[in-house]
N, C-alpha and C positions, 0 to 999 in steps of 0.2 A: 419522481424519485427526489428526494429534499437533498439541498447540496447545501452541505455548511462550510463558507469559503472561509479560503486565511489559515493563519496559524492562532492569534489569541486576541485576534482586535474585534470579536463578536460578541464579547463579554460571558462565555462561555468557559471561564477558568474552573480548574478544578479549585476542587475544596480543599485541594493540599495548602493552598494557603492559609488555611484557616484550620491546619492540623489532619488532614486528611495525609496521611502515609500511603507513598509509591512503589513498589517493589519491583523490579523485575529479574526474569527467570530467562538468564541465558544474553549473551553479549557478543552475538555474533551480529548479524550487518543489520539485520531488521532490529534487535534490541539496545544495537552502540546508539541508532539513527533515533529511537523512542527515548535513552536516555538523554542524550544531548537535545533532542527537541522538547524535553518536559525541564531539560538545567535551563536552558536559554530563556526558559520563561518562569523559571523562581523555584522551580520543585523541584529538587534532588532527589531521587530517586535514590534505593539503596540497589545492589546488586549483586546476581547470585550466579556463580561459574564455576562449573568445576576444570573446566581445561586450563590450568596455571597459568601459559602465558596471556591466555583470553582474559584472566583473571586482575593478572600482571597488568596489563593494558589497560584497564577501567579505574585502578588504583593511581596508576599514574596519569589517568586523565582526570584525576580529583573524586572518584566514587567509594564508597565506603561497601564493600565487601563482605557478604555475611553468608551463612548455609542455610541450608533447602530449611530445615525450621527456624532457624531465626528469623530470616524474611516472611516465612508462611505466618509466625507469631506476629513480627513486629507491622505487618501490612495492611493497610484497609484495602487497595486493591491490588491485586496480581495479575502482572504480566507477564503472561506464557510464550516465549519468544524463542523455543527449541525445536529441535526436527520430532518430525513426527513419531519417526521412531523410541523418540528419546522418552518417550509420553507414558510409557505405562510402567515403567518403573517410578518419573518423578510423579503421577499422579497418587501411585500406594503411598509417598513419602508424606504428600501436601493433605491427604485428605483427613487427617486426627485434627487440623487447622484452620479450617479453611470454609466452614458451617457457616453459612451467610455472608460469605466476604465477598468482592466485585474480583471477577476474573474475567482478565482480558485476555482470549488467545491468539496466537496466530500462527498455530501451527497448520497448516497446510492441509485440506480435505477431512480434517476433525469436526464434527459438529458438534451444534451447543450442548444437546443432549448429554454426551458424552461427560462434557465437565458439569455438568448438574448434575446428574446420577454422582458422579465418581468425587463428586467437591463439598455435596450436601448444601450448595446453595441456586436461586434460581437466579441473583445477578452475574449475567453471563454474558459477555457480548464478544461476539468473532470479527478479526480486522484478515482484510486482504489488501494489503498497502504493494508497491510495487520498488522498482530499482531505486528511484527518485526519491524515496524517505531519504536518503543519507542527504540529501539537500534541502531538506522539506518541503520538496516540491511532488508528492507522490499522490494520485487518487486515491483512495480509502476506503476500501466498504465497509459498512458497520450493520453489523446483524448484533439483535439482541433475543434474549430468551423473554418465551410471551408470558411471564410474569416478573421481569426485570422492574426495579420500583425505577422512578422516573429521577432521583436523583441519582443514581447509577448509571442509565443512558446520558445524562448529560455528562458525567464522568468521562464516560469514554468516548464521548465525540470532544471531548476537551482533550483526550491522551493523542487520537485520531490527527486532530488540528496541530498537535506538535509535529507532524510530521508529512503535512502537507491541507489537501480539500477531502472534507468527509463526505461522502456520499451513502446513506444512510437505504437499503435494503434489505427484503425480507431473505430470509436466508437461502430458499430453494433459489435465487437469481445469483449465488455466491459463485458457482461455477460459470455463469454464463459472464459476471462479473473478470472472474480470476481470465476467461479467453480475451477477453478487450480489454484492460488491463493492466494484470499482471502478468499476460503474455504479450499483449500487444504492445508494451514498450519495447521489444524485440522488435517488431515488424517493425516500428518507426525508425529506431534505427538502421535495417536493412533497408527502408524505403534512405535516408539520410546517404546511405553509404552508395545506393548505385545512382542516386542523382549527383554526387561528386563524380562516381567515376564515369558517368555519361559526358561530365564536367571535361576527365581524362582522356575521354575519346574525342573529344572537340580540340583540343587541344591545351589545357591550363593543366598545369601543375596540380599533382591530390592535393598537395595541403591546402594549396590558392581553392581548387574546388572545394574543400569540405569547408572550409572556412562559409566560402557563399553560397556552401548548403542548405548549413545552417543558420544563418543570416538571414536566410529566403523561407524556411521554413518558423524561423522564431518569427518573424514578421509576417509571416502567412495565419499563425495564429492569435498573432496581436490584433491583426484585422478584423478575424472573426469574434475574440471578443467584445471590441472598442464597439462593433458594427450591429455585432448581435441581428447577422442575416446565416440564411441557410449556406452551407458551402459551396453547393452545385448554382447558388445566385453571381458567388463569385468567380466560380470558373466561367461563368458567361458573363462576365463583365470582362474580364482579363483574355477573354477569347475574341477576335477581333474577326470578322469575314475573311476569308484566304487568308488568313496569317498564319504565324509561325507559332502561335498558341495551340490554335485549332489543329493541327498538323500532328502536334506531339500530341495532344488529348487523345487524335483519332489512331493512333501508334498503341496508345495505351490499349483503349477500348479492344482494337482489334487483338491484344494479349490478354483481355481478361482481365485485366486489372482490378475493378472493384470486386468481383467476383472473385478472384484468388481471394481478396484481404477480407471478404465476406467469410470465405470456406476457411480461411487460417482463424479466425475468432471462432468458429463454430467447433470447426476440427481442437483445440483447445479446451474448449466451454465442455465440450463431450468425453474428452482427458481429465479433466479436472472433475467430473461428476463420477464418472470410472471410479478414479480414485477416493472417492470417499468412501471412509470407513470406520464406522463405528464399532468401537466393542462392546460385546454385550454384559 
C-alpha cells in the first residue's frame, strides 16, 4: 500500500500553482480542513455553500464564495465535500459542467462509478480522510477510477497531502480502510480515555492522568516510527519478567483486548460496506 507522507515537502504540488483552479463543494469540517490545508500551501481554493452562516464563515476566513455553476464553470477540479444525502440533487446541478474535470469526493460510501456515470468524466478519485484533517494530521485513502490520467492522481494526492498522509488503495479496501481509520480514530481515543482513568483509579487526578496519557501514547508512537520495529517487539522489551508491565499485559489479554479492537475494525469495515450505495 504506497504511503505518501507529509503535507507538500514530496514535491508533489498541485498544478494550481501554475493555473490549475480548486473548487470546493461544501464547508463543513472535512471541506473547512481541505480548504485551509490547500490556503497554507499557496492555492486558494474558491468555495461553494449553501448554508449562510457556513457560508458566512469561509468569507470571513478570507474565501471567495461562489454557486454550484460558477464553481462547477470556473474549476479544473472539484471537491465534493457534502453528506451523502445531499448528492443527488448537487450532482443533476454539476453534471452540464463537469465533462472531463478532476473530481474529488468524499462523500461517505459513494463510489467512483457513481460520479463517472453522473459527471461524464473518468478523473475520479475517493478520499477517506478522518477527524485529524482539521490539523493535517489525518490518514487518507486515495482511490482512483481505472482510467483516471496520471496527472490527475497526482492532483489528488497533492489535495490528500493538504490534510495530512495519503495512503493510496484500490477502492474495494475503502471500507476495510474507513473501519481502521476513519472509525478507529474513535477507539484510540477510548483506548486514551480509560488509560487516564485507570490513571484515576490509581489515584492522579483526570487531567494529571490524560495529560500522561497522552504523553505516553504520543511517545509510544514516536518510538515506533524513529525505531521502525514491530509493535509486539516493543511490548517485549518494555515487559520485564515478574514485573508490573507483564502483569497489566496479562490483564489485558485475559479481557480480549486485541481481539475486541480486531472485531471493532472489522464490525465497522462491514458498516461501512453495508452502506455503500450506488445509484443506478
Amino acid at each position: 500500500m504506497p504511503i505518501i507522507q507529509g503535507r507538500w515537502d514530496w514535491n508533489l504540488s498541485l498544478r494550481g500553482n501554475n493555473g490549475m483552479k480548486t473548487g470546493i463543494i461544501g464547508f463543513g469540517n472535512m471541506g473547512k480542513a481541505l480548504a485551509h490545508g490547500l490556503a497554507s500551501a499557496g492555492i486558494k481554493p474558491k468555495i461553494c455553500e449553501v448554508v449562510t452562516e457556513k457560508a458566512l464563515e469561509a468569507t470571513l476566513q478570507g474565501f471567495t464564495i461562489c454557486s454550484v455553476d460558477e464553481i462547477a464553470s470556473l474549476s479544473d477540479i472539484l471537491v465534493i465535500a457534502v453528506k451523502p444525502q445531499e448528492l443527488p440533487k448537487l450532482l443533476d446541478s454539476l453534471g452540464k459542467h463537469t465533462a472531463g474535470k478532476g473530481i474529488v469526493s468524499i462523500a461517505a460510501g459513494k463510489k467512483i462509478s457513481l460520479f463517472e456515470k453522473r459527471l461524464g468524466t473518468s478523473n475520479v478519485a475517493r478520499f477517506m480522510p478522518n477527524l485529524a484533517a482539521s490539523l493535517a494530521m489525518s490518514a487518507v485513502a486515495v482511490s482512483y477510477g481505472e482510467k483516471a490520467e496520471e496527472s490527475f492522481r497526482n492532483d489528488a494526492l497533492a489535495i490528500a497531502r493538504a490534510v495530512g498522509t495519503a495512503f493510496e488503495i484500490p477502492e474495494k479496501l475503502m471500507s476495510a480502510f474507513t473501519g481502521l481509520s476513519g472509525s478507529g480514530i474513535a477507539y484510540v481515543f477510548s483506548f486514551i480515555n480509560a488509560l487516564a482513568m485507570g490513571g484515576v483509579e490509581a489515584g492522579i487526578k483526570y487531567d494529571d492522568a490524560l495529560a500522561i496519557a497522552l504523553a505516553t501514547t504520543e511517545g509510544a508512537v514516536a518510538v515506533l516510527r524513529s525505531q521502525k520495529v514491530h509493535p509486539s517487539e516493543m511490548v517485549s522489551r518494555v515487559a520485564s519478567p515478574g514485573g508490573t508491565t507483564i502483569e497489566g499485559i496479562h490483564v489485558l489479554e485475559d479481557a480480549g483486548f486485541n481481539a475486541s479492537v480486531m472485531k471493532a475494525v472489522i464490525a465497522a469495515a462491514r458498516k461501512a460496506e453495508l452502506l455503500e450505495n450506488d445509484w443506478k
